[in-house]
C-alpha positions in Angstrom: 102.4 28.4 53.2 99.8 31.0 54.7 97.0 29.9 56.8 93.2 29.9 55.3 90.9 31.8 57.8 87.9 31.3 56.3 86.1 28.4 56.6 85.4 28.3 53.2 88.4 28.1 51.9 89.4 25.5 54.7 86.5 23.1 53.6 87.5 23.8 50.1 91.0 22.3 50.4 89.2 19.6 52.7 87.0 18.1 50.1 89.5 16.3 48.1 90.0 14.1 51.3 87.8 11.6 52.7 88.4 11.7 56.3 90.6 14.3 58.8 92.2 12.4 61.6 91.2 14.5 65.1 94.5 15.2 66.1 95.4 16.0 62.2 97.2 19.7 61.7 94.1 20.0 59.0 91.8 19.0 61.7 92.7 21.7 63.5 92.8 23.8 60.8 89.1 23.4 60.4 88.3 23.6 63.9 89.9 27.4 64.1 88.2 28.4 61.1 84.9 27.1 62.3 85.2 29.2 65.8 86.5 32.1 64.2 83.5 32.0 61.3 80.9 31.5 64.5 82.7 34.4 66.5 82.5 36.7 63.4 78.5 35.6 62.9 77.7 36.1 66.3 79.7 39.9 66.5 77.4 40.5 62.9 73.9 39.4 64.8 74.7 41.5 68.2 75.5 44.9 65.9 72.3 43.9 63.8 70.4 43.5 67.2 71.6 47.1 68.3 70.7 48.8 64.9 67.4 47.0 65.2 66.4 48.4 68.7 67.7 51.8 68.0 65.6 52.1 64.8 62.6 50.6 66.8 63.1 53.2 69.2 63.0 55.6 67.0 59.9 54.5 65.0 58.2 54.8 68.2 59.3 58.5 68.4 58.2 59.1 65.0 54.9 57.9 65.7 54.8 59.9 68.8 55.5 62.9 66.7 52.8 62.5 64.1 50.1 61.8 66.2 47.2 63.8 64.9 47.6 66.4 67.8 51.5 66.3 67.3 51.2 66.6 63.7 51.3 70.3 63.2 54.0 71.0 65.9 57.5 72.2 64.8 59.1 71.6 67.9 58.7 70.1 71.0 59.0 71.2 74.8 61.0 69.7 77.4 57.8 68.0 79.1 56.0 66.7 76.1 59.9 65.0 75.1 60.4 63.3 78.8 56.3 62.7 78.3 56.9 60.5 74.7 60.2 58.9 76.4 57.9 57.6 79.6 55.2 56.2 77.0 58.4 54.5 75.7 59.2 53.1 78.8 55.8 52.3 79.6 54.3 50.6 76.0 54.6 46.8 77.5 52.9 47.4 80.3 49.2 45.7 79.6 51.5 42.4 78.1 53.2 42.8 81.7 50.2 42.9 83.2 48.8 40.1 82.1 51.6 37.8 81.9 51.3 38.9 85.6 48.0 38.2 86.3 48.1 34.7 84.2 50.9 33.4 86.9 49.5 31.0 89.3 50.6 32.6 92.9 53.9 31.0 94.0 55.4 30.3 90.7 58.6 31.8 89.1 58.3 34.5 86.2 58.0 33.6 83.3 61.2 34.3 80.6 58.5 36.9 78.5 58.0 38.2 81.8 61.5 38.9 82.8 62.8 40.3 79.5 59.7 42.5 79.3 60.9 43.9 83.0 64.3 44.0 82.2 64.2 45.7 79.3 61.8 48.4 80.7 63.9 48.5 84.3 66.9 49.2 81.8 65.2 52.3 79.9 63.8 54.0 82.9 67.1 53.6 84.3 68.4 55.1 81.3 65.9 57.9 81.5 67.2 59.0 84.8 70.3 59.1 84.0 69.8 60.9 80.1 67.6 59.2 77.1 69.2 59.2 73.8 67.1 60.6 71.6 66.9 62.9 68.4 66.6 66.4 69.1 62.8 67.4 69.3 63.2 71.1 70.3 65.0 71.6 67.1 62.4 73.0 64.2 65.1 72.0 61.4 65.8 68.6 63.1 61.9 67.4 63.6 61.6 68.6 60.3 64.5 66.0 58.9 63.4 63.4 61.6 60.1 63.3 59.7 61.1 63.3 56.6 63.6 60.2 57.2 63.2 57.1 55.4 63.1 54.7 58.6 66.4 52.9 57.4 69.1 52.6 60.0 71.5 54.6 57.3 68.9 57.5 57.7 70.0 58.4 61.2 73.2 59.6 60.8 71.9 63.3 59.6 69.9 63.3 62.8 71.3 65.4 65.9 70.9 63.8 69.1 70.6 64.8 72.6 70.2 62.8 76.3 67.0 63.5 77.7 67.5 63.1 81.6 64.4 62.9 83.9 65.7 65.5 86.2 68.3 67.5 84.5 66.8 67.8 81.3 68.5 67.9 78.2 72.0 66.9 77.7 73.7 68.3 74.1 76.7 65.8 73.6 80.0 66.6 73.3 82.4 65.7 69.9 83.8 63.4 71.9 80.8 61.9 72.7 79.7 62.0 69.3 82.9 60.7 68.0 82.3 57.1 70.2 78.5 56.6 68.5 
């Protein structure tokens, strides 16, 4: 007899019963179905999390881009590119500020606090070390970048490029291409 993974399916054969003893083979059943549904829910809301920041990162960008003085460029230079990525880095920092400055002296960080420094610690760190971005320098590529839909499913026809602080721009490799 095969083995239901869902837990669906597990409840559904479950319902004609009353009760399942704990140490039951059904019991057990349930309780692997209910782990393995929870593990697959969690995987779902970490890969919606990472589609989510990427397309917020790139909204920013966007915006960036069609800033009244941006609006009639068709390509970008090197320092206006590493100049949008530092605003990037840099757009919490009047919340940080103040969440600062609202601490009584002596007292822990607040969790906002933290996760606001962490998360811009994390993207100037990833500056240094190259920026994943679209490819600004590209006229045919701003040009598609402003004509996307902002949908996750619309960033696939971009080309991308690392932006480094010091090295400056970093065209990836298949391979690399092949791992997004």
């Amino acid at each position: 007899m095969p083995i239901a993974k869902s837990l669906k399916k597990v409840e559904q054969k479950l319902k004609k019963k009353s009760a399942v003893h704990p140490k039951a083979r059904k019991f057990k059943q349930l309780n692997r179905a209910t782990l393995r549904d929870v593990k697959i829910n969690k995987r779902q809301a970490d890969r919606e999390m990472a589609r989510d920041g990427q397309v917020l990162r790139m909204k920013f960008i966007r915006a960036a881009i069609d800033l009244p003085e941006n609006k009639d460029k068709d390509s970008f230079t090197e320092d206006e590119i590493k100049t949008i990525i530092q605003e990037f880095a840099n757009r919490d920092d009047a919340e940080l500020e103040q969440l600062k400055s609202a601490r009584r002296p002596g007292r822990p960080a607040s969790a906002r606090q933290d996760a606001l420094q962490t998360r811009k610690d994390f993207e100037l760190e990833e500056f240094n070390t190259g920026f994943y971005m679209p490819d600004l320098m590209d006229k045919q590529n701003v040009k598609q970048f402003r004509d996307w839909n902002l949908e996750y499913s619309g960033i696939g026809r971009l080309r991308f490029v690392r932006v480094a602080k010091e090295g400056g721009l970093q065209i990836p490799r298949q391979d690399d291409l092949m791992e997004q």
